[in-house]
C-alpha positions in Angstrom: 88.9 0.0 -4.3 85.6 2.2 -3.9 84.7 1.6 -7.7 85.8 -1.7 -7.7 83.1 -1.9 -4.4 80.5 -0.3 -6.7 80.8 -2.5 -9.2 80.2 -5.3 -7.3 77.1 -3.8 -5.5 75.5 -2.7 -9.1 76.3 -6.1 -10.7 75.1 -8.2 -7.2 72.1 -6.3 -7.2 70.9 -6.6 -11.1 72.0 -11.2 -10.8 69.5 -10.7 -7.6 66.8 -8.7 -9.6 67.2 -11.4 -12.6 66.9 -14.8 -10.4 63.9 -13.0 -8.8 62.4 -12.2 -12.0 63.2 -16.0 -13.3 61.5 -17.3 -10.1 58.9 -15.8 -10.7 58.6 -17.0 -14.2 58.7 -20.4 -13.6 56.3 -20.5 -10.5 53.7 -18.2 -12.8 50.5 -20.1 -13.3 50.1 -19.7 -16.9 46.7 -19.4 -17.0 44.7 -16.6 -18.3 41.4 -17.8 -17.6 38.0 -15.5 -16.1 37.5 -16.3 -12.2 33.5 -17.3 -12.2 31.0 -18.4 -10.6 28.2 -21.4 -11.6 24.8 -22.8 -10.5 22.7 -25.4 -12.4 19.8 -25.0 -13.9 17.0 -26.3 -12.5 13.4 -27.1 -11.9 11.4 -24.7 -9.5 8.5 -22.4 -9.3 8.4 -18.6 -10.5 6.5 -15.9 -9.6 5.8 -12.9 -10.6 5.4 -10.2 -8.5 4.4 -5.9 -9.0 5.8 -3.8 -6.2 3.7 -0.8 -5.0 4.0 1.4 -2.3 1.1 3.0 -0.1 -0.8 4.0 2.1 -3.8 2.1 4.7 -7.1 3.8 4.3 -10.5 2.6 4.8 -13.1 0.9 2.1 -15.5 3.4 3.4 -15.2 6.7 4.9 -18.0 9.3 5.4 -16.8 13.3 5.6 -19.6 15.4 8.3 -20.2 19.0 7.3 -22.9 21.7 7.6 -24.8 23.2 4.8 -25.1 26.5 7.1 -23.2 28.3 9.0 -23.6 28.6 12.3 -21.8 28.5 15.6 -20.6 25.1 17.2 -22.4 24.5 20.8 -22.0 20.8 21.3 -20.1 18.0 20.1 -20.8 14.6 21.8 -18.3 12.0 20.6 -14.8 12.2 20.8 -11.9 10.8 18.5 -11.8 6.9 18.6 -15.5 6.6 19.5 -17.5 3.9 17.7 -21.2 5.3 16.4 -23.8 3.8 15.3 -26.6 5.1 12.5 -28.5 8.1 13.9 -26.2 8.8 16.7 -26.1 12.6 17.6 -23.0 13.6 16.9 -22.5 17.8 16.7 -25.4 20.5 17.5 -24.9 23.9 16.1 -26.5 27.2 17.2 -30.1 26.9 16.6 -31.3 30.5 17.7 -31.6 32.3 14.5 -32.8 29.0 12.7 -35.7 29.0 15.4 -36.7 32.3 14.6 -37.1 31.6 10.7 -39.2 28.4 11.3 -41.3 30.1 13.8 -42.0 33.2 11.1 -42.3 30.7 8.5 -45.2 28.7 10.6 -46.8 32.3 11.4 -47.0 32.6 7.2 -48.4 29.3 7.3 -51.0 29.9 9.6 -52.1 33.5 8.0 -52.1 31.6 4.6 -54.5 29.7 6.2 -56.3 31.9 7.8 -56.9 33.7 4.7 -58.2 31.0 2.4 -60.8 29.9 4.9 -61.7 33.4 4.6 -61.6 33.6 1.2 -63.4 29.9 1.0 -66.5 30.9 2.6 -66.8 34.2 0.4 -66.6 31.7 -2.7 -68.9 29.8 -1.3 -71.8 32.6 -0.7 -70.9 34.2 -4.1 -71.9 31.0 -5.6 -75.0 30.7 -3.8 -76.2 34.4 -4.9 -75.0 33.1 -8.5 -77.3 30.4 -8.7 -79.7 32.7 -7.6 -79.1 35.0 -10.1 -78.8 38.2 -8.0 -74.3 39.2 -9.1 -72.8 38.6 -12.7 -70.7 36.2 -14.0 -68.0 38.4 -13.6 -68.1 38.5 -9.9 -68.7 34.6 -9.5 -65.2 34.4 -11.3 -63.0 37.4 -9.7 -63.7 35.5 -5.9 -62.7 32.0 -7.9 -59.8 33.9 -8.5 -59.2 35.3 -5.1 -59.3 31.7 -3.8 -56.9 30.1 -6.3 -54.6 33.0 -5.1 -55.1 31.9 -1.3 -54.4 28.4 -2.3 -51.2 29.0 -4.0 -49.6 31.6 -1.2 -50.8 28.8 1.5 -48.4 26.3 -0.6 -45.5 28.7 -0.9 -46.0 29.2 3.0 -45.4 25.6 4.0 -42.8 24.7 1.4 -40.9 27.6 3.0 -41.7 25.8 6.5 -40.9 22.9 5.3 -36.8 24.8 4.1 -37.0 26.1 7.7 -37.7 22.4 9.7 -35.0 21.1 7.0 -32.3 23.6 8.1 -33.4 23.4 12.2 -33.1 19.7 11.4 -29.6 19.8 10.4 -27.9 22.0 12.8 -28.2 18.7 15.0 -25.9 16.5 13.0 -26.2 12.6 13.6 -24.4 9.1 12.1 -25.5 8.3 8.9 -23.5 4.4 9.5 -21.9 2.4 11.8 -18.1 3.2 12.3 -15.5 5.0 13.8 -14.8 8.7 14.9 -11.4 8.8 12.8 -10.9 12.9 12.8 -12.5 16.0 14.6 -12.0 19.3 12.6 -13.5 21.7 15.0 -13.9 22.7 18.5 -17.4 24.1 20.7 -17.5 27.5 20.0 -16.1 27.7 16.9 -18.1 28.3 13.3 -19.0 25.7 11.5 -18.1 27.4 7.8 -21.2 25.8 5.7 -22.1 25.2 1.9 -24.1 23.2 -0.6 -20.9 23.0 -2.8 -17.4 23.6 -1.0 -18.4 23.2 3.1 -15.4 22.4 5.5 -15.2 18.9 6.7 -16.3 19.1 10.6 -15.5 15.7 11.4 -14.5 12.4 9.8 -16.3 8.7 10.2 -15.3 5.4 9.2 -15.6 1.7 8.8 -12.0 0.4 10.4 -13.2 -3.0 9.7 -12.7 -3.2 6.2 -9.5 -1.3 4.8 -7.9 -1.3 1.4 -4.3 -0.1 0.3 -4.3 2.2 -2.0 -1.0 2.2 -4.3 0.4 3.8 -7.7 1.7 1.2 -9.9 3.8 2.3 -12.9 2.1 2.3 -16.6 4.4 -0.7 -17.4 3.5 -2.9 -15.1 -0.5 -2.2 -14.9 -1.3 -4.3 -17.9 -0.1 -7.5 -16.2 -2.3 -6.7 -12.9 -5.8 -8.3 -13.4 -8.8 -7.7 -11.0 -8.6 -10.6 -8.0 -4.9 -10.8 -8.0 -3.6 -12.2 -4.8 -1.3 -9.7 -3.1 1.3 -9.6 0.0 1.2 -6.9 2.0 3.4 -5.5 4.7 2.8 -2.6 7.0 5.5 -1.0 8.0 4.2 -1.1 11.7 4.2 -4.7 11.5 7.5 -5.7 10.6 7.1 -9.4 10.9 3.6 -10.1 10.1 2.6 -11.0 6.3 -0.9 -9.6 5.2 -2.7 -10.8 2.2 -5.6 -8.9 -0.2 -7.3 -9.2 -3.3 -6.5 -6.4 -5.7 -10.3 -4.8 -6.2 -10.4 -2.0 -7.9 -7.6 -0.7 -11.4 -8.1 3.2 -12.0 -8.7 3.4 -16.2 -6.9 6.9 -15.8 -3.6 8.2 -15.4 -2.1 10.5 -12.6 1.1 11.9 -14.3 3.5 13.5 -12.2 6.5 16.0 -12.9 5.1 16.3 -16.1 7.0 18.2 -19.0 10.0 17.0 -17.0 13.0 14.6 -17.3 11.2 12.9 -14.2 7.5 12.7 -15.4 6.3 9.4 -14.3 2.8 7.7 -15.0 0.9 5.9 -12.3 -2.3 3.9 -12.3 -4.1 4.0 -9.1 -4.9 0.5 -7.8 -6.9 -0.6 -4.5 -5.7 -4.2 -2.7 -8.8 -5.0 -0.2 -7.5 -6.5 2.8 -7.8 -10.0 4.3 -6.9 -9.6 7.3 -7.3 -6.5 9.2 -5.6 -6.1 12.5 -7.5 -4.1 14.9 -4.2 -1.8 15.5 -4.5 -0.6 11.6 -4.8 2.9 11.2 -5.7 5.3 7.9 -2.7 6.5 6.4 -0.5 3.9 7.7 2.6 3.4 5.4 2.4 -0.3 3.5 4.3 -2.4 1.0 2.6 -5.0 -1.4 3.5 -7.7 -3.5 0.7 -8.3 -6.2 1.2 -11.8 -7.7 0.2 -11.6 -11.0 1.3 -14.9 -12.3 2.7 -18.4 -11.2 4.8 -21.1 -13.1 5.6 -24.4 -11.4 8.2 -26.9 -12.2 9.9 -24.8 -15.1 13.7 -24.6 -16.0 15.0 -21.6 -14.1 18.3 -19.2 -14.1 19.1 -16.4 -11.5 18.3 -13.1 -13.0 21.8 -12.2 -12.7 23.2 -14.8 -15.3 20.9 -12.9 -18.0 22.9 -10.7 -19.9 22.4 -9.1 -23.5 25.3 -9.3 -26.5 24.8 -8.7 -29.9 23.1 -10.6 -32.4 26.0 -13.9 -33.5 28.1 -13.0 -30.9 27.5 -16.8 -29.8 29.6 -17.2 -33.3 32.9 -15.9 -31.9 35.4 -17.6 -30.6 37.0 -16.1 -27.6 40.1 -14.7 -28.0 43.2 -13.9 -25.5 43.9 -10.3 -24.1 46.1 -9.1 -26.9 45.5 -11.3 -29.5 42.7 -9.4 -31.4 43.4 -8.7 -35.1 43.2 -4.8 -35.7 39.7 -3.1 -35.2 38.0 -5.9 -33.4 37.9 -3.9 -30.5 37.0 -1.0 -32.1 33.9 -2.9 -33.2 33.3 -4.4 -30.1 33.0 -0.5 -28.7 30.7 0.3 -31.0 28.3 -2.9 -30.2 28.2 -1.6 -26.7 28.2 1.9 -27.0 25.1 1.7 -29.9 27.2 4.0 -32.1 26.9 1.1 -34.7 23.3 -0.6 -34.9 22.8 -4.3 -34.4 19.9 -6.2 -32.8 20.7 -7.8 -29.3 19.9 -10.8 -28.0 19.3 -12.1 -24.4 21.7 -15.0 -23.5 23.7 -16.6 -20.7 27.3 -18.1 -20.9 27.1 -21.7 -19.6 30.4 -23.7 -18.3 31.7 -26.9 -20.3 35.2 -28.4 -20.8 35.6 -28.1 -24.2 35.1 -25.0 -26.5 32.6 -24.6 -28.6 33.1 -25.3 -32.4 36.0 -27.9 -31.9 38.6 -25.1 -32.0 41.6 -25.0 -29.9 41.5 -22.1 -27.2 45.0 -21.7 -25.2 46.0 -20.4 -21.8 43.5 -22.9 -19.4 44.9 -25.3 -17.7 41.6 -26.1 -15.4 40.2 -27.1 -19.2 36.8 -24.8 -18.4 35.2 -22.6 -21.1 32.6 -20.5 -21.5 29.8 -20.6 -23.8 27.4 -18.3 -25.1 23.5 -19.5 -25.1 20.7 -17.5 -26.6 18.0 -18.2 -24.3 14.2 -17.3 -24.1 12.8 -16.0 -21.2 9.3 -16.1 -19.3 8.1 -14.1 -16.1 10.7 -13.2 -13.6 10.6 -13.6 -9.9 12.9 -11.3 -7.4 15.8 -13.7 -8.2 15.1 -15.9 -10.7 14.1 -16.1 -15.0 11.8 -18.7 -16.4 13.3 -20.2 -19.3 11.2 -21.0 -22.0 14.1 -22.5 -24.7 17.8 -22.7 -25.0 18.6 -24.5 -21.9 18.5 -27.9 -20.0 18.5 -28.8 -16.8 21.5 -29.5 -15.7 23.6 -27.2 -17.4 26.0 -25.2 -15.7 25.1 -21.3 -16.1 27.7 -18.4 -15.1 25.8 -16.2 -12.1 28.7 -14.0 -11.1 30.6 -11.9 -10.9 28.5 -9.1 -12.5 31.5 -7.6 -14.1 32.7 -11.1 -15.9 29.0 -11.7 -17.2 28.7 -7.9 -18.3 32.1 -6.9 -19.8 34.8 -9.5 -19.6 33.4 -13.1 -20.7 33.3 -13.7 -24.5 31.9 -16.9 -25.9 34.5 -19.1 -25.7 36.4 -17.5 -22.9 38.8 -20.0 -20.9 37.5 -19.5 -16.8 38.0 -21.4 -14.1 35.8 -21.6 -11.1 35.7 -19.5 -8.0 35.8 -22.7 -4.6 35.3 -19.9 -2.4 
């Protein structure tokens, strides 16, 4: 009775398992076809835009420093002040500086001294000369005397004149109208000074005119023209669209990383502002958007519909999952992995209800194929691909998903549309 039992169980079980598999069978869509999704082509506008990254810092910006060194004693403005030409703005230590320009103008005065000395000899040398009572000799050794006087009374008031220079400057003023952006040092501190490598005191400049200053990759440079409108957005401004005028493309490089795997080349590039908001400050963080060209009322495609195959792969017919004659697919691995070398062309797979070439393509029941187009493209905007050829308006083009466009669709290839 137990194995009879069994029996029963085992072969109730497997009729189950078999009029579930039938079931399933005959409610099975037979339908093999690529889930996609379409838009139309269409007429729009397109622009092209570079994106750079920088920073906010003024057109003009004048670094104060000392050509001696000497101990701070005053300092008159603060941070944020506004100065105008001429303004004092620092005073150094002046007590050894006095000295010097006093001994200088004591030099000065001795020089003189000594030539009017050596003037009126001349001139009662040359009066005994005429009168012939000394030599020619004489007449010309106090001629001498007086060029000599001359000459040392020069080299006394040129080094007056060094002296007055250098008492002048240890009382720093404004050389233009702007702002106090940066203080370096404090009263009673020294003010390290130099002709050639003198420390930056203090910092002015004009706030109301500011560029950006960005680093635009070497690829990108030779579309950017001088006068290009831009968009820029500070980072402090999060909902507030600033515009410039790019005004200035460096002619050399900056490399960076270089010798490495990441070595990157930049071209600086200035973008004047517009419009500056009286909240800017240097060295705030911005975004911009130079617009290097504009097409209106072309045929367009979203960038994501572009996709690259190789050259005649618009040829094939697509083929179901399995029915591939032997080493197709091995070819196909070597088109995408480049181990075998064949030009690629940019196309897009457009949606029609027939097949392409009249041939007879099974396993769709919505009637929907696929077709490979080689297109031509223009400029690009952050979504969308001028076309120049290949394409009318109208025409259905496959946008998604990324994995059918990239991988899965072949031209031909039986899809039906995703509603949702």
């Amino acid at each position: 009775m137990k194995k009879n039992k069994k029996k029963i169980y085992i072969i109730g079980g497997a009729l189950v398992l078999l009029i579930i598999i039938i079931s399933a069978n005959m409610f099975r869509e037979d339908d093999n076809s690529i889930k996609v999704e379409v838009e139309e082509v269409q007429r729009g506008t397109v622009i092209h835009k570079v994106n750079a990254s920088g920073k906010i810092q003024p057109i003009k910006e004048i670094k104060i420093s000392s050509t001696t060194s000497a101990w701070v004693t005053k300092i008159t403005v603060k941070e944020g002040d506004r100065v105008k030409v001429g303004q004092l703005l620092i005073t150094l230590d002046e007590k050894q500086h006095l000295a010097a320009t006093e001994q200088a103008q004591s030099s000065v005065n001795s020089a003189e001294a000594s030539l009017k000395q050596v003037g009126a000899q001349k001139k009662r040398m040359e009066s005994l000369f005429k009168q012939k009572l000394i030599s020619q000799q004489e007449l010309e050794s106090i001629t001498a005397k007086h060029e000599l006087a001359v000459n040392q009374l020069r080299q006394a008031k040129a080094a007056l004149s060094s002296r007055e220079d250098e008492l002048s400057k240890l009382k720093m003023t404004a050389p233009s109208i702007g702002t106090v952006t940066r203080i370096n040092i404090e009263v009673g501190e020294m003010a390290v000074g130099s002709m050639f490598q003198a420390a930056t005191l203090m910092t002015i400049a004009d706030l109301t005119k500011l560029e950006v200053q960005v680093d635009v990759n070497e690829n990108d440079v030779v579309s950017i023209s001088l006068g290009d409108t831009t968009e820029i957005e500070v980072d402090a401004f999060q909902d507030t669209m600033f515009y410039g005028v790019v005004s200035e493309i460096a002619h050399v490089a900056e490399t960076s990383n270089f010798g490495t795997q990441e070595q990157v080349t930049n071209f600086k590039i200035k973008v004047r502002m517009l419009d500056v908001h009286p909240k800017f400050r240097p060295g705030m963080s911005a975004n911009t958007n130079i617009i290097t060209d504009v097409r209106e009322d072309v045929l367009t495609i979203p960038i994501q519909s572009l996709t690259v195959r190789p050259e005649g792969y618009d040829k094939e017919s697509g083929k179901k999952k399995g029915d591939e004659k032997e080493g197709d697919e091995d070819k196909d691995k070597k088109y995408r992995s480049g181990k075998e070398k064949k030009k690629m062309v940019e196309l897009v797979f457009i949606v029609q209800d027939k097949p392409s070439g009249d041939k007879e393509v099974k396993g769709n029941k919505k009637g929907l194929f696929a077709i490979a187009k080689p297109v031509k493209v223009g400029i690009s905007s952050e979504t969308h691909y001028e076309i120049l050829n290949g394409l009318n308006e109208g025409e259905k083009v496959v946008n998604g998903s990324y994995k059918a466009i990239s991988r899965d669709l072949n031209h031909n290839s039986p899809v039906r549309l995703d509603e949702d």
